[in-house]
Biotite code that builds the C-alpha atoms (Angstrom):
import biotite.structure as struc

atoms = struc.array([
    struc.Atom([-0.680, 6.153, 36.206], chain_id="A", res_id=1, res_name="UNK", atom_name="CA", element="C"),
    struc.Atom([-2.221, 3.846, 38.903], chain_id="A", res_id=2, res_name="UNK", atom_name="CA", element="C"),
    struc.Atom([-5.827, 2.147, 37.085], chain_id="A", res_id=3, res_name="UNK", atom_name="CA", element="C"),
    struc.Atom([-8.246, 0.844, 39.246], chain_id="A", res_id=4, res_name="UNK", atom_name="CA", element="C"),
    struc.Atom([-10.263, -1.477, 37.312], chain_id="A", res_id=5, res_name="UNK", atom_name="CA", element="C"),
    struc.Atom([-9.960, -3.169, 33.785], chain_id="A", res_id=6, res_name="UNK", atom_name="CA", element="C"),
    struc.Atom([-12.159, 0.307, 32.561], chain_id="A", res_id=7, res_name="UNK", atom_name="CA", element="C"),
    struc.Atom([-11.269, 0.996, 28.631], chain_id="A", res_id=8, res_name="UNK", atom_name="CA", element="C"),
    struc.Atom([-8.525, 3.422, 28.513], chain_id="A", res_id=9, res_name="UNK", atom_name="CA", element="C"),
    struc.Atom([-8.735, 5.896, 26.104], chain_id="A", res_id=10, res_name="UNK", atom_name="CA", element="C"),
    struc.Atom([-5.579, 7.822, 24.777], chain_id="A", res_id=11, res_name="UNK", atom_name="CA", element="C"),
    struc.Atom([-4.806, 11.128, 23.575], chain_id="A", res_id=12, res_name="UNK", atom_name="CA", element="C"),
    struc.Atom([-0.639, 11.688, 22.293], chain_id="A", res_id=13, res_name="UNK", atom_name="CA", element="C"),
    struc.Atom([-0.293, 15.535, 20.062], chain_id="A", res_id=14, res_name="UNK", atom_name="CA", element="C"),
    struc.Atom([0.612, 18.912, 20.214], chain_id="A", res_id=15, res_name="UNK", atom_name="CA", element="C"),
    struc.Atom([-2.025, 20.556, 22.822], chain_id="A", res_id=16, res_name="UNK", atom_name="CA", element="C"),
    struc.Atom([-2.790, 23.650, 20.253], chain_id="A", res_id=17, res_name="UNK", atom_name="CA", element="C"),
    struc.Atom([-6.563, 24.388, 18.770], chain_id="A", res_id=18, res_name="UNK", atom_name="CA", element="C"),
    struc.Atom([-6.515, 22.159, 15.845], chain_id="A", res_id=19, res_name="UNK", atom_name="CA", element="C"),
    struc.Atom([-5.236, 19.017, 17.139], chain_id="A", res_id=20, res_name="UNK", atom_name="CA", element="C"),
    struc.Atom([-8.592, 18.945, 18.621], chain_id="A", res_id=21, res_name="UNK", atom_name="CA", element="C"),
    struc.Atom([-7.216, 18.335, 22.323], chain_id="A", res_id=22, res_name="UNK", atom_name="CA", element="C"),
    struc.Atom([-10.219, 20.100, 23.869], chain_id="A", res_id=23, res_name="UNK", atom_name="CA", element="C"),
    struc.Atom([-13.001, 18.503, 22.511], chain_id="A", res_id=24, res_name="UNK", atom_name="CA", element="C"),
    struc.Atom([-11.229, 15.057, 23.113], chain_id="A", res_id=25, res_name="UNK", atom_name="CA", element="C"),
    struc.Atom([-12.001, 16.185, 27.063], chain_id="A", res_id=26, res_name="UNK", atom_name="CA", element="C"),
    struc.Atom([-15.352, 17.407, 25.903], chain_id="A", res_id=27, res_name="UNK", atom_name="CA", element="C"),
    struc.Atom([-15.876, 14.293, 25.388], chain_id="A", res_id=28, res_name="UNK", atom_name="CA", element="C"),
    struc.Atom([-14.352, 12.343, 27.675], chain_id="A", res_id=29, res_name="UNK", atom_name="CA", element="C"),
    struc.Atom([-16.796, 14.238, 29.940], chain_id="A", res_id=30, res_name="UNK", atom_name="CA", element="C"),
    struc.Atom([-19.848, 13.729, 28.155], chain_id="A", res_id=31, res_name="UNK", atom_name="CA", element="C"),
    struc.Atom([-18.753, 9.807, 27.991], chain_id="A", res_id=32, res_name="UNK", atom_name="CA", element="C"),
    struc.Atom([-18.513, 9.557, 31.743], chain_id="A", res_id=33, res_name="UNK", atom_name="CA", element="C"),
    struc.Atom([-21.591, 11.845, 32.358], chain_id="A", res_id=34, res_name="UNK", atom_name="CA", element="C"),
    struc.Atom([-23.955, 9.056, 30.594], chain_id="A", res_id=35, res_name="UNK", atom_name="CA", element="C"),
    struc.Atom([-22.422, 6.869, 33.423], chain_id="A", res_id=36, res_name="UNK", atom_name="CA", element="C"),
    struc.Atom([-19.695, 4.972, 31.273], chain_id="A", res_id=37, res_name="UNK", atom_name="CA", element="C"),
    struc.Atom([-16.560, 3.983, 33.545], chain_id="A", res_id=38, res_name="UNK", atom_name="CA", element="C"),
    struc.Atom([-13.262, 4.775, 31.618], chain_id="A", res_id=39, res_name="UNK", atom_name="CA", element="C"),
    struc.Atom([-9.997, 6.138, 31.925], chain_id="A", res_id=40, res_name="UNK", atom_name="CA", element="C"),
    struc.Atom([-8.597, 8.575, 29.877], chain_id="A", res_id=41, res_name="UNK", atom_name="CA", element="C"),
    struc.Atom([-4.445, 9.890, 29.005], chain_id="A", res_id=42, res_name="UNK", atom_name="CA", element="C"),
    struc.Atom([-3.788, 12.687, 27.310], chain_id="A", res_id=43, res_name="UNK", atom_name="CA", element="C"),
    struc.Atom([0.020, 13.431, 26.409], chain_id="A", res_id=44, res_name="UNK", atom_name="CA", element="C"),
    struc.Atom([1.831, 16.471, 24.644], chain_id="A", res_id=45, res_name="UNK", atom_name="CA", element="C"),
    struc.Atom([2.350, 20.036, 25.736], chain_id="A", res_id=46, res_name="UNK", atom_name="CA", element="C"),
    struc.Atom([1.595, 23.188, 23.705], chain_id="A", res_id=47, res_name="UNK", atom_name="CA", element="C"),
    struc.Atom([-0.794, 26.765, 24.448], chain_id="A", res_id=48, res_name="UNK", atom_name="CA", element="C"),
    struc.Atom([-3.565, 24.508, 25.494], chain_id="A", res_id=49, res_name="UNK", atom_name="CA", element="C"),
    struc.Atom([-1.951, 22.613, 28.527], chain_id="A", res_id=50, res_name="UNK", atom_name="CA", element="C"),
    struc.Atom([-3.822, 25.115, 30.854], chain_id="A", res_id=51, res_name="UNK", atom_name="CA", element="C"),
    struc.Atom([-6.835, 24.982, 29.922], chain_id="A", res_id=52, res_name="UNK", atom_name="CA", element="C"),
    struc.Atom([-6.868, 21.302, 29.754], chain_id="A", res_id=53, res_name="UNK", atom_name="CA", element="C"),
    struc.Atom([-5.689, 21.248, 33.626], chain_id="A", res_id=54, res_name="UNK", atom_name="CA", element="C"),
    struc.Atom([-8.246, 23.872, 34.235], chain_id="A", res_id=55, res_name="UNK", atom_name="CA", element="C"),
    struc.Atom([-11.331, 21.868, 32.639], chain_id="A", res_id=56, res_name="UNK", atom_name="CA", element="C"),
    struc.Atom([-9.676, 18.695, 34.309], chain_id="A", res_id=57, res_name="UNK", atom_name="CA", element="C"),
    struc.Atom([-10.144, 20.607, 38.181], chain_id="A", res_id=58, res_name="UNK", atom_name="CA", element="C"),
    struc.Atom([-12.947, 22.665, 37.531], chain_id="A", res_id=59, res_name="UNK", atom_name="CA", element="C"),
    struc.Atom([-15.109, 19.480, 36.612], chain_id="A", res_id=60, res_name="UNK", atom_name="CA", element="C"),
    struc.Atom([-13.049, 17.225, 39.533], chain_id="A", res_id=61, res_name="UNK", atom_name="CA", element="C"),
    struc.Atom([-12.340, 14.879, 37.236], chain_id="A", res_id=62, res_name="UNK", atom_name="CA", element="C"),
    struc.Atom([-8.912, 13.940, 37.949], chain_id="A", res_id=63, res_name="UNK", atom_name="CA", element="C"),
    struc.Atom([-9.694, 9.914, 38.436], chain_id="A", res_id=64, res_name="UNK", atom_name="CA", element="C"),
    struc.Atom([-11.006, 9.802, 34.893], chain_id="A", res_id=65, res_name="UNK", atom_name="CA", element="C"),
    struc.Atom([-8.705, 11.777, 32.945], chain_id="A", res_id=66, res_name="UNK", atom_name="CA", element="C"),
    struc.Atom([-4.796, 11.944, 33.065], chain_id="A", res_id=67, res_name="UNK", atom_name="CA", element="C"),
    struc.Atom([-2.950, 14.509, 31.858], chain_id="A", res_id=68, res_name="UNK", atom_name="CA", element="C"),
    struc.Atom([0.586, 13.582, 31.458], chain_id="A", res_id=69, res_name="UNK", atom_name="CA", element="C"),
    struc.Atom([2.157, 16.299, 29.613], chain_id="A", res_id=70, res_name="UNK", atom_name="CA", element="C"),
    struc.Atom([5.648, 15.567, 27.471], chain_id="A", res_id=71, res_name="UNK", atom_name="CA", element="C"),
    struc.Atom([6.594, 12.015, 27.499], chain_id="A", res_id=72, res_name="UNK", atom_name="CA", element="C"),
    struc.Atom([10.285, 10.956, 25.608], chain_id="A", res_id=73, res_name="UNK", atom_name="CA", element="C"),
    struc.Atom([9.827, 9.314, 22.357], chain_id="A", res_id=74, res_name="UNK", atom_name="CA", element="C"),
    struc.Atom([11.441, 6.296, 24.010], chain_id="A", res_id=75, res_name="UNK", atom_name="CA", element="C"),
    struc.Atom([8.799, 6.326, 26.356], chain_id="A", res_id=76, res_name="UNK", atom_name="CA", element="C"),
    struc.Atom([5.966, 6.564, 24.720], chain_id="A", res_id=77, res_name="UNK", atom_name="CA", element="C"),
    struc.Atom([4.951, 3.220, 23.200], chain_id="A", res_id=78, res_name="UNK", atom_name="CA", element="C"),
    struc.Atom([4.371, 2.142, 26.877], chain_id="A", res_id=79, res_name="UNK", atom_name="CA", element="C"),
    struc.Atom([1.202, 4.482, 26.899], chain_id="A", res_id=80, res_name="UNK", atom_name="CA", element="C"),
    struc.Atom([0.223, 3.066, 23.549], chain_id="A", res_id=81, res_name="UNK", atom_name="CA", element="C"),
    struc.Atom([0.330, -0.339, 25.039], chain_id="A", res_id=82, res_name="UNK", atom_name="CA", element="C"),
    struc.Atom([-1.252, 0.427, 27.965], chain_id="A", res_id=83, res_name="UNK", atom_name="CA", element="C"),
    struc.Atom([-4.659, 1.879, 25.798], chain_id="A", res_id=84, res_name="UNK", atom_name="CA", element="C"),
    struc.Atom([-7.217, 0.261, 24.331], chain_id="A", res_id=85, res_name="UNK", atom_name="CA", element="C"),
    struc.Atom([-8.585, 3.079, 22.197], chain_id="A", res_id=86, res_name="UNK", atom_name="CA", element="C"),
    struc.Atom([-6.670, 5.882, 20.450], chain_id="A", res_id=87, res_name="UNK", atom_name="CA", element="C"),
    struc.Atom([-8.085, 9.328, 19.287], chain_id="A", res_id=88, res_name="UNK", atom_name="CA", element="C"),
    struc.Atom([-7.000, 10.995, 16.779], chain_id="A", res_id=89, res_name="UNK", atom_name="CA", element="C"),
    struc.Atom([-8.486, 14.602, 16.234], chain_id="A", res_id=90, res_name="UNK", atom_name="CA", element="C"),
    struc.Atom([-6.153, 16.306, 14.226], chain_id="A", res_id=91, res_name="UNK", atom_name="CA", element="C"),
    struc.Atom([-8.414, 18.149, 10.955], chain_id="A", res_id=92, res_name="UNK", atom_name="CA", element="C"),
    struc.Atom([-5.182, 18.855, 8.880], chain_id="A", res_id=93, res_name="UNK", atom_name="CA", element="C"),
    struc.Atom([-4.106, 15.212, 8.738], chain_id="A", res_id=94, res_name="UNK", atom_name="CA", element="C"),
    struc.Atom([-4.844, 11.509, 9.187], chain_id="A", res_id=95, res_name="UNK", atom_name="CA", element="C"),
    struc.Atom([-1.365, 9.934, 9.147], chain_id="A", res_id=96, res_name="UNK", atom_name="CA", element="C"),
    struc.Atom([0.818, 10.885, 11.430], chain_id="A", res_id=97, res_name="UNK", atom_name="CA", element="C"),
    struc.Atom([3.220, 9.181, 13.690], chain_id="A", res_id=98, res_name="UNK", atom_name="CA", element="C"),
    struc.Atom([0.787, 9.064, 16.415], chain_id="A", res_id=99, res_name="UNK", atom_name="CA", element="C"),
    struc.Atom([-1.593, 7.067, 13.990], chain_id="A", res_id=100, res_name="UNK", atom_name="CA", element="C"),
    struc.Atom([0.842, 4.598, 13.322], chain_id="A", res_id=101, res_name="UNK", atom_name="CA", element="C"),
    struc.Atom([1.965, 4.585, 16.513], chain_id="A", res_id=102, res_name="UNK", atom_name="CA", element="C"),
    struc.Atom([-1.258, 3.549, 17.493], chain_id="A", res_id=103, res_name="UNK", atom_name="CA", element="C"),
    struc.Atom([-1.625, 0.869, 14.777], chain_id="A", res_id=104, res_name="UNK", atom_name="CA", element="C"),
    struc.Atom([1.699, -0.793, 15.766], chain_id="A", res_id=105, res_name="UNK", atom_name="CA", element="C"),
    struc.Atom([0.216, -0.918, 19.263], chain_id="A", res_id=106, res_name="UNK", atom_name="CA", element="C"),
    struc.Atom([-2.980, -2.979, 18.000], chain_id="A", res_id=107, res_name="UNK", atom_name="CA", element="C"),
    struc.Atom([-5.115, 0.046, 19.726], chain_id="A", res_id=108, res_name="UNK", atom_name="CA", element="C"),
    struc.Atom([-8.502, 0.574, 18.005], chain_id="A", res_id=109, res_name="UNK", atom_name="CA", element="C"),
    struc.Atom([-8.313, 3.649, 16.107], chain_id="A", res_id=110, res_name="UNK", atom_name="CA", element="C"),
    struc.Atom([-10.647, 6.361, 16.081], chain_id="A", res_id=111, res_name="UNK", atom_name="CA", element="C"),
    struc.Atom([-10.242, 8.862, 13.058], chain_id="A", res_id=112, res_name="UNK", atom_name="CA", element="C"),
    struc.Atom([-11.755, 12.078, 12.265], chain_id="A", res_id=113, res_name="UNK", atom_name="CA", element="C"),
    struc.Atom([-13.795, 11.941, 8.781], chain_id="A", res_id=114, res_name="UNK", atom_name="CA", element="C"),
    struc.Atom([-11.452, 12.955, 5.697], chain_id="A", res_id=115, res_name="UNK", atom_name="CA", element="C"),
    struc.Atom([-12.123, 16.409, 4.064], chain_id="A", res_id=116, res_name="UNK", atom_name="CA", element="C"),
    struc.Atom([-12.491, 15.662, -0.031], chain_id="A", res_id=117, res_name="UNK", atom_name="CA", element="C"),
    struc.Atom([-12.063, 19.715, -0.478], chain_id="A", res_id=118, res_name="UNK", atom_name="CA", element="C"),
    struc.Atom([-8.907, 19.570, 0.943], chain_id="A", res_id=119, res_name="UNK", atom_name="CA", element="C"),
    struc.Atom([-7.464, 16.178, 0.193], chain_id="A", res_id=120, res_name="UNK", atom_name="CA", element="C"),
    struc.Atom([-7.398, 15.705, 4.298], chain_id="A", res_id=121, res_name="UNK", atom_name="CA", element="C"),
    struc.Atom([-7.597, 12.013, 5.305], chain_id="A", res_id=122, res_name="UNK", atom_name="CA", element="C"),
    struc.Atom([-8.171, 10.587, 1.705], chain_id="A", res_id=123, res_name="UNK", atom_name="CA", element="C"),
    struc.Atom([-4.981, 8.262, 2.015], chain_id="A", res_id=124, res_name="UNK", atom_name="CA", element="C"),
    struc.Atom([-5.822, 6.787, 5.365], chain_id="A", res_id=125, res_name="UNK", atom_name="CA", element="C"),
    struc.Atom([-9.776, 6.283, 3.657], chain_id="A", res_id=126, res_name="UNK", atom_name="CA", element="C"),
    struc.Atom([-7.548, 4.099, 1.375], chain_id="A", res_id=127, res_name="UNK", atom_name="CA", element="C"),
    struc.Atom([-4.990, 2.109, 3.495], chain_id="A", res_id=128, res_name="UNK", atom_name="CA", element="C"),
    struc.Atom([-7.217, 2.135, 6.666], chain_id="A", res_id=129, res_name="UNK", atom_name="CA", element="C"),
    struc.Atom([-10.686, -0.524, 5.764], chain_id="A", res_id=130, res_name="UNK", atom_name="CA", element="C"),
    struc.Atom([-13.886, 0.727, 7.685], chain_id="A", res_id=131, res_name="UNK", atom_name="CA", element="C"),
    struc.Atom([-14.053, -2.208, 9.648], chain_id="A", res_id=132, res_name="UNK", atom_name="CA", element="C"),
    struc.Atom([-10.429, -1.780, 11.258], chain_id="A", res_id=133, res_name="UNK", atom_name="CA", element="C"),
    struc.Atom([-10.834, 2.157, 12.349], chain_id="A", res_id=134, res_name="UNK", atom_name="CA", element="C"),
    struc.Atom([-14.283, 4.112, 13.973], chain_id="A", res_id=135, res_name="UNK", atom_name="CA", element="C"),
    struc.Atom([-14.496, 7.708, 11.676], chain_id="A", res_id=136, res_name="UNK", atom_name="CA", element="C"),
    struc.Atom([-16.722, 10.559, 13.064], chain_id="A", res_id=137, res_name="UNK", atom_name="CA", element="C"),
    struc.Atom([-18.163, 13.676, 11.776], chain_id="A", res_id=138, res_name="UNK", atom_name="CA", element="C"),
    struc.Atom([-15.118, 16.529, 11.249], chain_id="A", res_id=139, res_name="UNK", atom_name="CA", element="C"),
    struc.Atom([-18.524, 18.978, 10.820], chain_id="A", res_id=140, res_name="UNK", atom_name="CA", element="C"),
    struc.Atom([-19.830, 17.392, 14.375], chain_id="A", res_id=141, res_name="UNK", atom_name="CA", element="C"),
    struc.Atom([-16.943, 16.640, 16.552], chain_id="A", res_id=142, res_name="UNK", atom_name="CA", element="C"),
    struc.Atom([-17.704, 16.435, 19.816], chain_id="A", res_id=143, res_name="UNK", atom_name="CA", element="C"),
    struc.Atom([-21.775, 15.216, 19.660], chain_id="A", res_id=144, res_name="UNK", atom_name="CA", element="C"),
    struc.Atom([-20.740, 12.537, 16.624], chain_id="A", res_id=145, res_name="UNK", atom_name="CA", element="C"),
    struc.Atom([-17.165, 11.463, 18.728], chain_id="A", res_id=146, res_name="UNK", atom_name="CA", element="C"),
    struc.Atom([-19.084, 10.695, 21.952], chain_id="A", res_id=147, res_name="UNK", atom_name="CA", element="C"),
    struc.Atom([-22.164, 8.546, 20.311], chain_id="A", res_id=148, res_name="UNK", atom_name="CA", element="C"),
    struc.Atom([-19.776, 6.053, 18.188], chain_id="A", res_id=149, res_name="UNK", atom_name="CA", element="C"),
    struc.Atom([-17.507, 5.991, 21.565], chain_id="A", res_id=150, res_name="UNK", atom_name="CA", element="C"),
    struc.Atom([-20.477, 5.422, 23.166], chain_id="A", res_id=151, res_name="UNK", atom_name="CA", element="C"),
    struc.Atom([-21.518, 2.690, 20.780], chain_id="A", res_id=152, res_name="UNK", atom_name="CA", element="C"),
    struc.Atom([-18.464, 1.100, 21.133], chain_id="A", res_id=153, res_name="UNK", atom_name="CA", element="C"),
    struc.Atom([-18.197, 0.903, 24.739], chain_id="A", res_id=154, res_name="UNK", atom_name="CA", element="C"),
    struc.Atom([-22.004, -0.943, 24.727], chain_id="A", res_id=155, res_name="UNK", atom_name="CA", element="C"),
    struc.Atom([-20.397, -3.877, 22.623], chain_id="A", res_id=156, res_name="UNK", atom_name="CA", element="C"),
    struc.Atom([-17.059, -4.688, 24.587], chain_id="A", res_id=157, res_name="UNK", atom_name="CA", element="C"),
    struc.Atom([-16.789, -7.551, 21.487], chain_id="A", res_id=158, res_name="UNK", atom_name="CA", element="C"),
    struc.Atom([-16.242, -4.665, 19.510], chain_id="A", res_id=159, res_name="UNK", atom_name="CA", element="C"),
    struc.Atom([-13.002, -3.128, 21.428], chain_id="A", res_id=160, res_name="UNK", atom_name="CA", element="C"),
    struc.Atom([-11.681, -6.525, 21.237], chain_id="A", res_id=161, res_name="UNK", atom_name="CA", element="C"),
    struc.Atom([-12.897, -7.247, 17.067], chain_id="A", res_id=162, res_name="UNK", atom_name="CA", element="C"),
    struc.Atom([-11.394, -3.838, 16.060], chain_id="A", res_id=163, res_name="UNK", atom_name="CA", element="C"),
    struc.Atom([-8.113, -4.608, 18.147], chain_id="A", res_id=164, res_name="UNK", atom_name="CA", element="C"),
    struc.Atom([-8.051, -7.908, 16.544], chain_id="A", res_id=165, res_name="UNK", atom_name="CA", element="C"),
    struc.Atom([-8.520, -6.399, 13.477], chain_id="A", res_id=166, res_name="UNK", atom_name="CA", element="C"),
    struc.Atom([-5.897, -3.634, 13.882], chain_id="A", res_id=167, res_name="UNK", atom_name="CA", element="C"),
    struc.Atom([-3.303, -6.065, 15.172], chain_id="A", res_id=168, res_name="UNK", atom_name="CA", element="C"),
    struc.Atom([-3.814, -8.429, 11.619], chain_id="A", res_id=169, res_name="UNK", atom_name="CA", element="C"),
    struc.Atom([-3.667, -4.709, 9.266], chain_id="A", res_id=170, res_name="UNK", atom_name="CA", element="C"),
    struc.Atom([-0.452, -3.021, 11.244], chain_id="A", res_id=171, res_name="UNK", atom_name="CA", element="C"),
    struc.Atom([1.925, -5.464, 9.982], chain_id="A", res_id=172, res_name="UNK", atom_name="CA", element="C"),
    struc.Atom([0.592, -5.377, 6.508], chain_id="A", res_id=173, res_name="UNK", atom_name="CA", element="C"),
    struc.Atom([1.393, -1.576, 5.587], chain_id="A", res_id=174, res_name="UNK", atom_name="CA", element="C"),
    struc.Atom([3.982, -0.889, 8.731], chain_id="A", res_id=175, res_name="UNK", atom_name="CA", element="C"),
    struc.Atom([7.624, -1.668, 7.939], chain_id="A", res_id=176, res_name="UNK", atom_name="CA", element="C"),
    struc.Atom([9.775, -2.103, 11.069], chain_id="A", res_id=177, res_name="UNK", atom_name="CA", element="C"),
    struc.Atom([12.554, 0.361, 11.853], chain_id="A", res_id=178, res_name="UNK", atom_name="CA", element="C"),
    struc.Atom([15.004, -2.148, 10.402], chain_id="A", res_id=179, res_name="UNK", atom_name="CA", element="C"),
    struc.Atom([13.357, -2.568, 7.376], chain_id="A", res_id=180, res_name="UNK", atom_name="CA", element="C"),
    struc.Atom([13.146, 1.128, 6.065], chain_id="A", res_id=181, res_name="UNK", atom_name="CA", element="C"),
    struc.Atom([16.296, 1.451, 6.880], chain_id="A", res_id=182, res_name="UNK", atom_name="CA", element="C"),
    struc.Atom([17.515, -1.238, 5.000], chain_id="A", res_id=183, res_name="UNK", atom_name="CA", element="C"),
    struc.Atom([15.204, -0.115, 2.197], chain_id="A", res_id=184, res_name="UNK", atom_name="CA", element="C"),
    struc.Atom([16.938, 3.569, 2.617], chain_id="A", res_id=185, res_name="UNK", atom_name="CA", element="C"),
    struc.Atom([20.394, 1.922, 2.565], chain_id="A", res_id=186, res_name="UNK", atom_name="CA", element="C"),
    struc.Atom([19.327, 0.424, -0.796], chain_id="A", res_id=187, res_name="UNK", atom_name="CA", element="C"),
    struc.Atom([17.815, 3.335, -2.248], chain_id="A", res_id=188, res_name="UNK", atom_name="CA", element="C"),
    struc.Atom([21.278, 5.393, -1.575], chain_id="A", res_id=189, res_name="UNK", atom_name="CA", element="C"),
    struc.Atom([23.455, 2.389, -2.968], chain_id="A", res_id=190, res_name="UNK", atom_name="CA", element="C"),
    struc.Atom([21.186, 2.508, -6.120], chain_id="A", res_id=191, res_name="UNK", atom_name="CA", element="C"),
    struc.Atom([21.777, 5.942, -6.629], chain_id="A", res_id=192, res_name="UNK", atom_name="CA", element="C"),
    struc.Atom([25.267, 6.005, -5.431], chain_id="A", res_id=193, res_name="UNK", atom_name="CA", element="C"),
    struc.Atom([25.968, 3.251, -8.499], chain_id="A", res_id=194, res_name="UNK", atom_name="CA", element="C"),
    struc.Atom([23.769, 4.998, -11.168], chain_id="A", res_id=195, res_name="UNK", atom_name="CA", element="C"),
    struc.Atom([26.204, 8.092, -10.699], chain_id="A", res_id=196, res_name="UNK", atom_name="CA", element="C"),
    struc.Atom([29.636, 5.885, -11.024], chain_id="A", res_id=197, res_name="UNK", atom_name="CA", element="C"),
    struc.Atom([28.156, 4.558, -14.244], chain_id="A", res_id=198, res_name="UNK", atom_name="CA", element="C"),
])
């Protein structure tokens, strides 16, 4: 994906189905460069809604804005995470997935959708992830609330940078490194392993 100019890049990385919320990400993404805002925007997965994000995509011409990608390897991937600045996450049946720590690893700023208390949705990431180091919108009001705190965001470019900063000091403090959980795994199954020789 050729960029032009040093425009914010926005990513989207799920399963293109209903709830993941890959639709009004583009919604958005529309309404963001309709107020005149230069950005980029990726979006990468595959699922029912592929088509109708290519449709929206060449219906509204707005191929130079936003990417789609489609499937990318796992061993891939990270080099889209490093390449954006600001990660969505839209998913209303959970906070924490591997994209979301992806993202964190990456030092993007992370945008999360507001946790449901009724269900339980998002209350773990309310308590690992501080309000200073993520942007949380309006699960009730997706796509108006999504595009005014992106649009806030882009006004301050101090903040892209403070929230990155941010991000980049909290990843290391609750993300373990590959080697590390293993080892920590290893452990676990040599404690048990000895508890049942005893």
């Amino acid at each position: 994906y050729e960029l032009k100019s040093n425009a914010p890049i926005f990513l989207y990385v799920g399963k293109l189905e209903k709830e993941k919320g890959c639709i009004e990400f583009v919604e958005t993404m529309i309404n963001i460069k309709n107020k005149g805002y230069k950005i980029y925007a990726i979006i990468i997965g595959a699922g029912p809604m592929s088509g109708k994000i290519e449709k929206i995509i060449k219906d509204k011409n707005i191929d130079d804005v936003i990417k789609f990608v489609g499937p990318v390897p796992s061993n891939k991937i990270y080099h889209y995470y490093n390449l954006a600045d600001i990660y969505v996450h839209l998913y209303i049946w959970a906070s924490m997935t591997n994209t979301v720590l992806e993202s964190m690893a990456a030092g993007n700023v992370l945008v999360l959708i507001s946790p449901s208390t009724e269900e339980h949705i998002g209350e773990y990431a309310e308590e690992i992830i501080p309000n200073d180091c993520a942007i949380r919108f309006n699960r009730d009001r997706i796509v108006p609330d999504l595009t005014e705190k992106l649009t806030n965001l882009l006004d301050d470019p101090l903040k892209i940078k403070d929230f990155k900063a941010k991000m980049a000091n909290l990843a290391p403090k609750i993300l373990s490194s590959w080697e590390q959980r293993i080892n920590y795994e290893i452990g676990l199954i040599k404690k048990s392993v000895s508890k049942e020789e005893n």
